[in-house]
N, C-alpha and C positions, 0 to 999 in steps of 0.2 A: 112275560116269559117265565115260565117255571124250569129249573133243571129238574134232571131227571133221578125219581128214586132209585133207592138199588134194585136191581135184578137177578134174577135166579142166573144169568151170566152176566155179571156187569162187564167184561171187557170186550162184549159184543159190538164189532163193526172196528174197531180199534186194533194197528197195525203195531207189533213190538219186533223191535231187532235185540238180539242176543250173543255175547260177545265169547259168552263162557266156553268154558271144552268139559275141564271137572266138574261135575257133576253138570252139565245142560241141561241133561235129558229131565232132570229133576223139574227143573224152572221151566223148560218147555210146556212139558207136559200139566204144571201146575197152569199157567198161563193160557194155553189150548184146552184146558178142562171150563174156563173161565170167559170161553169164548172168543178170546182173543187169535188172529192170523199170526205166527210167528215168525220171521227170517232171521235163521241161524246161523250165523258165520264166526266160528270160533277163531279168536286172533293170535291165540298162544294155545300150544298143548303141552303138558307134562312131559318131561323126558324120561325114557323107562332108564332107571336103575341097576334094569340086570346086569351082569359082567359090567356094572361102572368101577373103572379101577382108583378113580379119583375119590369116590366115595368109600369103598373100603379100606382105603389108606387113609380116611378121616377116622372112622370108627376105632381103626385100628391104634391111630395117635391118641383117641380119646381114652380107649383102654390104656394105653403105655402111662399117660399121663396122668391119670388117676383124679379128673380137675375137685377141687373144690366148691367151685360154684356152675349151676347150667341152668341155660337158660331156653324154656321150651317156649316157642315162638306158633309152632299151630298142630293141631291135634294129627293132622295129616302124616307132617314131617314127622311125627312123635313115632307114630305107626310104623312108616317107611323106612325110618332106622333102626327100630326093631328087627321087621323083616327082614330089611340086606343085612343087617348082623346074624340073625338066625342063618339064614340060606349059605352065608361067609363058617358057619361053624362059630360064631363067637356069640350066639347071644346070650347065652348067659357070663361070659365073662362082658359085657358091655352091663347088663343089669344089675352084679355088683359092685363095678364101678358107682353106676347112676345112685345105686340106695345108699352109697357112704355122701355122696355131693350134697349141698344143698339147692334142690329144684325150684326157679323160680317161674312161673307161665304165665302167657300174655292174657290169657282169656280163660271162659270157663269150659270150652272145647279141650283146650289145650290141658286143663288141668284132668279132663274125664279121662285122655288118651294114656296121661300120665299114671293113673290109677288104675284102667285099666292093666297095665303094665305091673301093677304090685308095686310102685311105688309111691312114693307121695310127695306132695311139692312144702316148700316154705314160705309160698307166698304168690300174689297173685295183684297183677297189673290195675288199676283203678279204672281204666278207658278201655282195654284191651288194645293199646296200641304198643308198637316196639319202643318208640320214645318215654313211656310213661313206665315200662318194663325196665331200661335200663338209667331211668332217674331210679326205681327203688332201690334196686341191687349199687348201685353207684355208692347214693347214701347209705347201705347195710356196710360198707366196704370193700373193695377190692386190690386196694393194693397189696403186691406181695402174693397174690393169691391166682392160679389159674382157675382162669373161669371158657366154657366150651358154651357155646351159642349154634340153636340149633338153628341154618339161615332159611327164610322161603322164599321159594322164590330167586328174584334179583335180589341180593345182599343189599341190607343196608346200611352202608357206607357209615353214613353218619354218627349212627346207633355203636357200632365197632368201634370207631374213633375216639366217643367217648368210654369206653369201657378200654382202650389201651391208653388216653388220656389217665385217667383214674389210677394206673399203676397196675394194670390185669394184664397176667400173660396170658393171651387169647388163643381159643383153640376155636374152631368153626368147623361145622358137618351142617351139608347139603344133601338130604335126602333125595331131593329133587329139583329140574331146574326148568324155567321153561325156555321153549324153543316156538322158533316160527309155527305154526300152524298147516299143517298141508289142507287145506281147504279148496284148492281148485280156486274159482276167482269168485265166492262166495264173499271173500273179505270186499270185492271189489263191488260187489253186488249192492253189498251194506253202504257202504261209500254213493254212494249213486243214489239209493234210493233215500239217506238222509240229506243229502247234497238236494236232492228233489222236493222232499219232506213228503215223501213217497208212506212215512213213516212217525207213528205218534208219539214212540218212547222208546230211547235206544235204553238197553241196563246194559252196569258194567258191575261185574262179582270181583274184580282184581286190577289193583294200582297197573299191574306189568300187560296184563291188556288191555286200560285206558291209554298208556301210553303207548304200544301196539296201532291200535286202531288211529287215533292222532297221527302218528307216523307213518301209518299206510297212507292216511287223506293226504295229508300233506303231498306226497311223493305221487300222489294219483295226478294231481293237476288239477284237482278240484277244491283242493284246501280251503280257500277262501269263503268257497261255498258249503261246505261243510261246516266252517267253526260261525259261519252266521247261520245255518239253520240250528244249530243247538244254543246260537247266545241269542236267538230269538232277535233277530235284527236284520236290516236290511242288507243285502251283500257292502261290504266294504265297511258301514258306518260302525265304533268302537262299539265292544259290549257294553253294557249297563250294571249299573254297581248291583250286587245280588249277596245273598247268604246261605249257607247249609241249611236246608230244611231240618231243623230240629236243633240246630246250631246254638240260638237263641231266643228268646221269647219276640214272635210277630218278624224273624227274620223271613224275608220273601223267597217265594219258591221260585225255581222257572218257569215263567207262564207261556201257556200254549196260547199265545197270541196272532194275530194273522199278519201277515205282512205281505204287501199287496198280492192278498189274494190266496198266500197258503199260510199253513200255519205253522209254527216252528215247535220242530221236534225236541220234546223233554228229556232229558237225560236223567239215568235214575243210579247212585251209586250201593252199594250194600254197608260203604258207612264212607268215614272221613279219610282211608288211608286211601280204600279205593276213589273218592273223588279226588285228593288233590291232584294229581296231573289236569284232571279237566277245570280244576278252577285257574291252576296255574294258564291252562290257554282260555281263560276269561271265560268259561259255561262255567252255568249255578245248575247243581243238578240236586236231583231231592233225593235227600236222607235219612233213613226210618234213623228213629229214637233207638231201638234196638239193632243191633249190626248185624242182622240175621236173615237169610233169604226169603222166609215165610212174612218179614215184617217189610220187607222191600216189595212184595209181593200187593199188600195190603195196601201199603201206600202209593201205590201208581194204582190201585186202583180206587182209591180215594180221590187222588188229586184229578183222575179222569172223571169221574164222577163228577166233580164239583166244577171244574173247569174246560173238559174239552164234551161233552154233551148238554145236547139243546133241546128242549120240550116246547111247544108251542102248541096251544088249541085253538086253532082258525076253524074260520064255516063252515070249511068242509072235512072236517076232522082231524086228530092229534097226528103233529108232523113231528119226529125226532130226526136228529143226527147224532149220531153217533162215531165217531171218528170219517171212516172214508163210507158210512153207512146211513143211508137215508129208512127210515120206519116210516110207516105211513098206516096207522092204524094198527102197530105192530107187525106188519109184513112189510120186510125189505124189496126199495124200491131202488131197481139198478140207474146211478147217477153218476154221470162222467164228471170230471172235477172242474169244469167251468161253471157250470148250472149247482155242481154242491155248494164253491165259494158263494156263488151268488143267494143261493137260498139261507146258507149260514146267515151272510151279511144282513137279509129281510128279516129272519127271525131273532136277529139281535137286536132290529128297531121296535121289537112286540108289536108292530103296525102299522109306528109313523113311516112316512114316506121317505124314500133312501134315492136323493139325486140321482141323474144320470150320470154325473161326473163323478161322483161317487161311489158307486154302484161300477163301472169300467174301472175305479182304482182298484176295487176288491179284485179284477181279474188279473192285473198286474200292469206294470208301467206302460205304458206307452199303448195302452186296449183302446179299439175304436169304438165307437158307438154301432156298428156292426154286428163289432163281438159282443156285445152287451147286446142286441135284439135276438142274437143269436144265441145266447147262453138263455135269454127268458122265454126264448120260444122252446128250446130244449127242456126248461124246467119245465113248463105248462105242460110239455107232451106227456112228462114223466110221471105228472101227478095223477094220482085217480081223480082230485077235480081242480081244472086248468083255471077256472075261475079265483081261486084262492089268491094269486099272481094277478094284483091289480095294477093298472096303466094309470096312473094320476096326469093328466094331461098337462102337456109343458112343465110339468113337476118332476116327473120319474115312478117311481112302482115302490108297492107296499104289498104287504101279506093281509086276507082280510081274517080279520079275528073277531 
């Protein structure tokens, strides 16, 4: 059995669900250029800022205030605060403020936004996470000193607590916040078809729509069935011990394994803040080395490559699969997912003979030997040559190669 090299669209035949709002269209579109089927169900969307009067009574604290220390958390928010200070009549009185402070940024987005603005920061986070932003600033000092923390998103509690621990009187602005998603029952759609493993690779761009999405399944009534097709397990049995892909050297990724009969959906994070909630409910999801979309991008289509497509050269020519897609000399051949399981399972024997009892587990629990005559007669019809699908008598069937 050979896998398959790359292709001029390697995420051909392969089904991705997308969880984002800001910027989707981005990751869509990069992902549908790339071949890939997309199902879009944004679980959080930004809340607009206009007339937010919560927010310009922040700005407006931070001007009074005059802080000493700030701390810019994403290149977004850096923006957004600008703007509703501009649109409010104050932004230049928030931009003298900001260039007397000392700016400290999670990331190097955050420090471009920052620059772009005429200002310049003092320093700059080592992981680009909030945690490792406000261990530097901790250590630089804070007591005594007001420090303004710019929040995204859902606040992070924790991060604040040390920074009023430390002796900082705290100021906080929220440029933005998210809120439910109006999506029609598109969330519910996603729910369903990963609950099914309808689906190859869910992404998630943000912690606050990992835990979104988690808290839709949950509340749908399919929870259970959900948090086992992403921990790659059987419905009910515990997850399995796993690591951040890029976490550690030879830490394991989530494997697109089959379980009687489908295969379980990988889940793909844009780095570590967005995975924890889903490691918190036991998925291992894969994590570029770089926290950036383009490299999140890269890597589900590596890990598909390497693990969820199948190459096989039998007598009657090169058979691939490719997610929910069968090739057959390069032209897709339409295969319903009993005859896919079942041809998966043959071409992962490269030839040996795969039982009968064996061969109905791949369909799922409790499959007759019916449905297994019935799924290989379906395959045979589906092939350009039905021979290839051998009957090993009293044994079970094998692919001839």
């Amino acid at each position: 059995m050979n896998r398959s090299p790359a292709t001029a669209l390697p995420l051909q035949g392969y089904r991705i669900g997308v969880t984002a709002h800001r910027r989707a269209g981005d990751l869509i579109e990069a992902l549908e250029r790339r071949g890939a089927r997309v199902l879009h169900a944004p679980a959080l969307r930004i809340a607009p800022v206009a007339d937010d009067e919560v927010l310009l009574a922040e700005i407006a604290a931070v001007i009074e205030a005059a802080p000493d220390i700030v701390l810019v958390t994403t290149a977004y928010g850096m923006r957004r605060w600008c703007e509703a200070a501009d649109a409010a009549g104050r932004g230049e009185e928030l931009l003298a403020v900001l260039a007397r402070a000392d700016i400290y940024v999670r990331g190097p987005k955050a420090r471009g936004a920052v620059r772009a603005a005429g200002l310049d920061d003092a320093g700059i986070s080592a992981d680009e996470t909030t945690a490792a932003l406000t261990d530097m600033v901790v250590a630089a000092g804070v007591r005594g000193k007001t420090v303004a923390v710019q929040v995204h998103g859902f606040t992070d509690v924790a991060a604040l607590a040390r920074l009023r621990d430390a002796g900082a009187d705290l100021l906080t602005v929220t440029p933005y916040r998210w809120v439910n998603a109006e999506s029609g029952d598109r969330l519910s759609q996603l729910i369903d078809a990963v609950a099914d493993r309808e689906l190859d690779v869910i992404t998630f761009t943000s912690a606050p729509a990992a835990d979104a999405v988690l808290s839709a399944a949950a509340e749908s009534g399919r929870g259970a069935e959900f948090l086992a097709a992403l921990r790659g397990s059987e419905l009910g049995a515990p997850p399995g011990p796993g690591a951040l892909r890029g976490a550690a050297p030879g830490a394991p990724a989530n494997p697109a394994t089959a379980i009687g009969g489908q295969a379980a959906v990988v889940s793909a994070a844009v780095g570590p803040v967005t995975a924890a909630p889903l490691l918190a409910a036991g998925i291992t999801p894969l994590v570029p080395e770089r926290f950036r979309m383009g490299a999140l991008i890269r890597l589900v289509c590596e890990h598909l490559e390497a693990a969820g497509s199948l190459r096989v050269e039998t007598g009657g020519g090169l058979l691939e699969v490719r997610g929910s897609v069968l090739l057959a000399g390069g032209i897709p051949v339409p295969l319903a997912p009993a005859p896919l399981h079942l041809l998966r399972a043959l071409m992962a024997a490269g030839g040996a003979v795969r039982s009968h009892a064996e061969l109905a587990a791949e369909l799922g629990p409790g499959e007759s030997d019916n449905a297994l005559h019935m799924a290989v007669s379906r395959l045979r019809a589906a092939l350009p040559d039905p021979t290839v699908v051998e009957t090993v008598v009293k044994r079970g069937y094998r692919l001839r190669v």
